[in-house]
Backbone as a chain_set.jsonl record, in Angstrom:
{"seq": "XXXXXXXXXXXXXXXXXXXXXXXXXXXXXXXXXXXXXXXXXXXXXXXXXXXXXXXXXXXXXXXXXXXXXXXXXXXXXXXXXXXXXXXXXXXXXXXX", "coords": {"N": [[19.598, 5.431, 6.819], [19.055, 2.651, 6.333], [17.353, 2.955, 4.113], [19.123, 3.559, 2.452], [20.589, 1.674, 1.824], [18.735, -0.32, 1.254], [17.577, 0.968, -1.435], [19.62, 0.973, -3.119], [19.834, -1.854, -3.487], [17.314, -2.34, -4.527], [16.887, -0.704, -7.038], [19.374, -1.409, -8.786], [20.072, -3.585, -11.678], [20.379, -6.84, -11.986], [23.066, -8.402, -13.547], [23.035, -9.081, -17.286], [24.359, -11.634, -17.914], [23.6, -14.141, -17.947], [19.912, -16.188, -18.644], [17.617, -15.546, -16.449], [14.659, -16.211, -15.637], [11.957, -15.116, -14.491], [11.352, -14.22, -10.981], [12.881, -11.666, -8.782], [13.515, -10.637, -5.456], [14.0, -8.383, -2.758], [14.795, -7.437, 0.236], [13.769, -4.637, 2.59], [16.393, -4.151, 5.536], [14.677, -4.183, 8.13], [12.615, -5.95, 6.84], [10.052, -4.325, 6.09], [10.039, -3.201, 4.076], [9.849, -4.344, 0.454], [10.792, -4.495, -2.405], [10.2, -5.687, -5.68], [11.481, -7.386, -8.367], [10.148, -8.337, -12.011], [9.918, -10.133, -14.908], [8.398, -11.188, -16.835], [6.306, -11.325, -19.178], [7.54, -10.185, -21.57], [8.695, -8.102, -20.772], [10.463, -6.324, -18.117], [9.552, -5.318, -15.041], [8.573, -3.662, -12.24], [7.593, -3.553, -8.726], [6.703, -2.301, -5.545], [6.286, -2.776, -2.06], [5.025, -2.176, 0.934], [5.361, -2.421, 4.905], [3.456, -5.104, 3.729], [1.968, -3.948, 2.372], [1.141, -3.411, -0.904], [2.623, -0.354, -2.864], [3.652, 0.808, -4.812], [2.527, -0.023, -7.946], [3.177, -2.612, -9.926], [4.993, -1.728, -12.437], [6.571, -0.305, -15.711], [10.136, -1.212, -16.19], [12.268, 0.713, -18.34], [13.213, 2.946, -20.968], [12.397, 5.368, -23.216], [13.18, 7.339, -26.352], [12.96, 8.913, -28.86], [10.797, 8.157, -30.06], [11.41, 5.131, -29.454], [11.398, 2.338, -27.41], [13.242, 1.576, -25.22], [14.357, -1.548, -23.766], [12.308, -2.422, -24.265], [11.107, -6.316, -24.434], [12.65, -7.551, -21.995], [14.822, -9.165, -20.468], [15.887, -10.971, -17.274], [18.744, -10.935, -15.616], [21.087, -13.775, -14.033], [21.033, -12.977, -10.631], [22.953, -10.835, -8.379], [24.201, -10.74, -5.564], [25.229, -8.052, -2.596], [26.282, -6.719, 0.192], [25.786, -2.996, 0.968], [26.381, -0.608, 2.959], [26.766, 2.611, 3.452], [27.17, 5.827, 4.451], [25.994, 9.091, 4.196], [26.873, 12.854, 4.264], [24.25, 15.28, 5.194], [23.324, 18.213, 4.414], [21.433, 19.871, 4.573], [18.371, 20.699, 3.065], [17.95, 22.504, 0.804], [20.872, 23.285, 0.274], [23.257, 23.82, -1.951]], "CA": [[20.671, 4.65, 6.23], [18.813, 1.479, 6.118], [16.364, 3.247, 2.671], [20.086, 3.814, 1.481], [21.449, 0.349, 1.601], [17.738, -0.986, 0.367], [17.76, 1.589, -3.013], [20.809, 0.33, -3.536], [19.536, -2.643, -4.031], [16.242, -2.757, -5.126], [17.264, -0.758, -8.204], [20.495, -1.888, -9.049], [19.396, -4.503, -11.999], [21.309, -7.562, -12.101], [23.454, -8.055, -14.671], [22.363, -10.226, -18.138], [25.556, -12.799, -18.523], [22.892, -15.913, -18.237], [19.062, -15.842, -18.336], [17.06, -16.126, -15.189], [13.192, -16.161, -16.267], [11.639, -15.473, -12.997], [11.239, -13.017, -9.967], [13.522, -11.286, -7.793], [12.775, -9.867, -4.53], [14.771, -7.666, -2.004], [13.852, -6.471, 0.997], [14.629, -3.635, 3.8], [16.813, -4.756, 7.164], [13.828, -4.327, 8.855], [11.452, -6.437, 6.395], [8.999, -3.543, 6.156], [9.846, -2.778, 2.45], [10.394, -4.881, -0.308], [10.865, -4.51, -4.156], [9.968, -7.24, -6.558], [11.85, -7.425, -9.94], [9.872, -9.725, -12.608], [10.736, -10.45, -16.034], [7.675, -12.048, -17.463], [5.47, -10.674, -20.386], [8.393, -9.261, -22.195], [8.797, -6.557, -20.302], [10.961, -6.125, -16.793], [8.573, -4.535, -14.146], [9.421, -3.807, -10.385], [6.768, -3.108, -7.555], [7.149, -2.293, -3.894], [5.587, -3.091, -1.098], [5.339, -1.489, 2.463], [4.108, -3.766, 5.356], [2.99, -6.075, 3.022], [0.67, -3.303, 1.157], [1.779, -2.551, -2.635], [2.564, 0.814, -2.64], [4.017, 1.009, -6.329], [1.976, -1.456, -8.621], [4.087, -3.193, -11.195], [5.426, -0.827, -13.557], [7.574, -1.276, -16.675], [11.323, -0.477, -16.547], [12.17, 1.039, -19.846], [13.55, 4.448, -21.315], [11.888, 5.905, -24.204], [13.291, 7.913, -26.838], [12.986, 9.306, -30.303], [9.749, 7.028, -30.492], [12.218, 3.486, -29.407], [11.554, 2.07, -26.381], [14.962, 0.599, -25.006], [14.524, -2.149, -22.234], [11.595, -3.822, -24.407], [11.362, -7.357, -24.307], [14.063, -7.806, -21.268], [15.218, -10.572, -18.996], [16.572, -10.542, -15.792], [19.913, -12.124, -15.38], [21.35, -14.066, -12.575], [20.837, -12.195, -9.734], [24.567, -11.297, -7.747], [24.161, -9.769, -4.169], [26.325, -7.493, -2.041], [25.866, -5.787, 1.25], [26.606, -1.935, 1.084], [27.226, 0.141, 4.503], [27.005, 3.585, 3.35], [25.882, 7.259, 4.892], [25.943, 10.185, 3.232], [26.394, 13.892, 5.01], [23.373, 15.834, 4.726], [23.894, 19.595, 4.598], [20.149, 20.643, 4.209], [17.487, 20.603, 1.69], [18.22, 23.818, -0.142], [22.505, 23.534, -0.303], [24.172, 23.293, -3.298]], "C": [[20.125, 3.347, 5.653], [17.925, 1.753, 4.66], [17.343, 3.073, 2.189], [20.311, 2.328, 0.582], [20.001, -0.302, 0.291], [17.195, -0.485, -1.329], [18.251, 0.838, -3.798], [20.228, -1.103, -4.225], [18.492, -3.154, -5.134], [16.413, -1.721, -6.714], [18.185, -0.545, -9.557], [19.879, -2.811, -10.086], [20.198, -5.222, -12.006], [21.986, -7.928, -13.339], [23.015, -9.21, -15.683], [23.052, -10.789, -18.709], [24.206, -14.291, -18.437], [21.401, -15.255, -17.493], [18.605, -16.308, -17.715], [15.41, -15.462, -15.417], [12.846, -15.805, -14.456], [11.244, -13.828, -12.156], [12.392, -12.8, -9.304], [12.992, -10.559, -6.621], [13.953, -9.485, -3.779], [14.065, -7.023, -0.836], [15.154, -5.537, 1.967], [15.228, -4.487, 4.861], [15.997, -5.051, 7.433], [12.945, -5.365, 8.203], [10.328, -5.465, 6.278], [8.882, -3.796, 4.777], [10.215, -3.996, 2.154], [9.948, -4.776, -1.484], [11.104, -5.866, -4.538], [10.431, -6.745, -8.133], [10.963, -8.261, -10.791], [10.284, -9.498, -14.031], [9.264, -10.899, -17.198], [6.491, -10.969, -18.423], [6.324, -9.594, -21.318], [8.576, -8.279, -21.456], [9.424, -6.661, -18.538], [10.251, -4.981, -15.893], [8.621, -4.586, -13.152], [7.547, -2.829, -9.913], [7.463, -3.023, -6.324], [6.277, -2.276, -3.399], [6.123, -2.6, 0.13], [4.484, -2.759, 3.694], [2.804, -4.841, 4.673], [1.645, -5.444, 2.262], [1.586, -3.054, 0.302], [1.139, -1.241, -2.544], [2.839, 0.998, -3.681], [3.204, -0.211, -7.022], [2.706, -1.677, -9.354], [3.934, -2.47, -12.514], [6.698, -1.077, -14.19], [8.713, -0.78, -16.58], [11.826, -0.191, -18.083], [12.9, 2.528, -19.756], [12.994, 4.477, -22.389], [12.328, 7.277, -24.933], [13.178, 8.064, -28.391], [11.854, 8.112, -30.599], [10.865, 5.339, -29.888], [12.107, 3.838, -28.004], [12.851, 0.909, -26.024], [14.253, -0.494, -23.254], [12.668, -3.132, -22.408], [11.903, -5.32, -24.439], [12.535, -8.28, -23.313], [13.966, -8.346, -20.745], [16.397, -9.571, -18.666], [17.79, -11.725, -15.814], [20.391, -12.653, -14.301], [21.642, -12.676, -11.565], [22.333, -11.587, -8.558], [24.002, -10.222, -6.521], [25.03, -9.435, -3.106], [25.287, -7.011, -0.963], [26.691, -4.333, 0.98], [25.861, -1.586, 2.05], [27.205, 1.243, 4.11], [26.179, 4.691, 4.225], [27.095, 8.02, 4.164], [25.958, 11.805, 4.007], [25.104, 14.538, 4.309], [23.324, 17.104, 4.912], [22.434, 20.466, 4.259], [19.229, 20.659, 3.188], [17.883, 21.236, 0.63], [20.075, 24.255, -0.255], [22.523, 22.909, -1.781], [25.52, 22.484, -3.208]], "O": [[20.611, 2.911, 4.61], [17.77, 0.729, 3.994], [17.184, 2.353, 1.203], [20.25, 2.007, -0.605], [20.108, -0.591, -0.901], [16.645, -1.199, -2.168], [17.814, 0.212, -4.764], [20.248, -1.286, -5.442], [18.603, -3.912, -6.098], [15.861, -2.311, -7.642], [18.036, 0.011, -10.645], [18.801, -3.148, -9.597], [21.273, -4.623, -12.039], [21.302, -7.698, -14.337], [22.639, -10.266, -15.173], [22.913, -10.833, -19.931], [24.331, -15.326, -19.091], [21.3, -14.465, -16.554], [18.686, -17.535, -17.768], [15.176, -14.257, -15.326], [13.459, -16.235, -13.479], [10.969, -12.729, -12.638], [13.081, -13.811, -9.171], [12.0, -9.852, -6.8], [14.977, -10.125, -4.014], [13.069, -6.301, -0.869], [16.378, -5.557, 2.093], [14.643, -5.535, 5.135], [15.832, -6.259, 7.262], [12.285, -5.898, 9.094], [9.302, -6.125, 6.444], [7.953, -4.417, 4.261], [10.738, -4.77, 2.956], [8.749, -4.942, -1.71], [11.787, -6.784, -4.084], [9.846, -5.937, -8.854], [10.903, -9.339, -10.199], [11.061, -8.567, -14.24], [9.439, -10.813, -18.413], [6.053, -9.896, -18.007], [5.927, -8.492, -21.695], [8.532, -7.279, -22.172], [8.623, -7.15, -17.742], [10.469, -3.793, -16.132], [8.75, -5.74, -12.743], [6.803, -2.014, -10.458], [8.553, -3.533, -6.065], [5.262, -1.84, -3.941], [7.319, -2.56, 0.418], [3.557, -3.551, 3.527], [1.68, -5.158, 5.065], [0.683, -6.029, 1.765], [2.684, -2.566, 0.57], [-0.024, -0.903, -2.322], [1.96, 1.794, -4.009], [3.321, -1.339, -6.543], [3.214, -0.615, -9.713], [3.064, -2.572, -13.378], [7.646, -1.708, -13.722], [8.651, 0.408, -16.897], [11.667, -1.077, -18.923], [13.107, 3.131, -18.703], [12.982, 3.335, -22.849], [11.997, 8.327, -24.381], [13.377, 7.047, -29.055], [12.14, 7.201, -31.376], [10.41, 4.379, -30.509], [12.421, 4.877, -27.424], [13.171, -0.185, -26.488], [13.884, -0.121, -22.141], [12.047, -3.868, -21.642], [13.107, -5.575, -24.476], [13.12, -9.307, -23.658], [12.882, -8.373, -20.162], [17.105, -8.626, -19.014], [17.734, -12.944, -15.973], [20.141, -11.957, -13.317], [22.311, -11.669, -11.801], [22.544, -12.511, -7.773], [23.489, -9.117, -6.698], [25.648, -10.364, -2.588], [24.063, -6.905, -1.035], [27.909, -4.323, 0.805], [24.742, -2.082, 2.179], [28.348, 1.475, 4.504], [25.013, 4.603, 4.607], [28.255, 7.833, 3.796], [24.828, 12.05, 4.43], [24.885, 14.396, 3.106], [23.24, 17.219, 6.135], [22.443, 21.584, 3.746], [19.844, 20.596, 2.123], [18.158, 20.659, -0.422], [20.482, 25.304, -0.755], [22.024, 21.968, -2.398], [26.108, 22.148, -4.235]]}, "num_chains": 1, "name": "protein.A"}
């Protein structure tokens, strides 16, 4: 439950009503994990970290189609934070 809540967050992006140049960070309940948003070199790029090893290196958020990359040159906007509480049943690997 606690990966759920921390997804949730870490890649949720915040929304871009006013620009916030900078880093974001998020972590798990526990502090084990944490995802880092940044903003800087044109380009919005998230890492994670596990007990304080980078386990994802800073890679670019983006979509790419028809040759156009969407989500060049992007800022991060003020940052707004919620707690979500959710579980999910799990009915097996292989259900439909």
């Amino acid at each position: 439950m606690a990966a759920k809540t921390f997804l949730a967050f870490a890649f949720t992006l915040p929304t871009l009503t006013s620009v916030f140049a900078g880093t974001i960070s998020v972590s798990s309940p526990n502090g084990r994990m944490k995802a880092t948003l940044t903003d800087n070199s044109g380009n919005i790029r998230y890492s994670v970290s596990l007990d304080g090893k980078e386990v994802l290196t800073p890679s670019v958020v983006g979509i790419r189609s028809d040759g156009i990359t969407f989500g060049k040159e992007g800022m991060l906007g003020k940052p707004e934070f919620r707690n979500v509480n959710e579980t999910y049943p799990f009915f097996g690997a292989k259900s439909v």
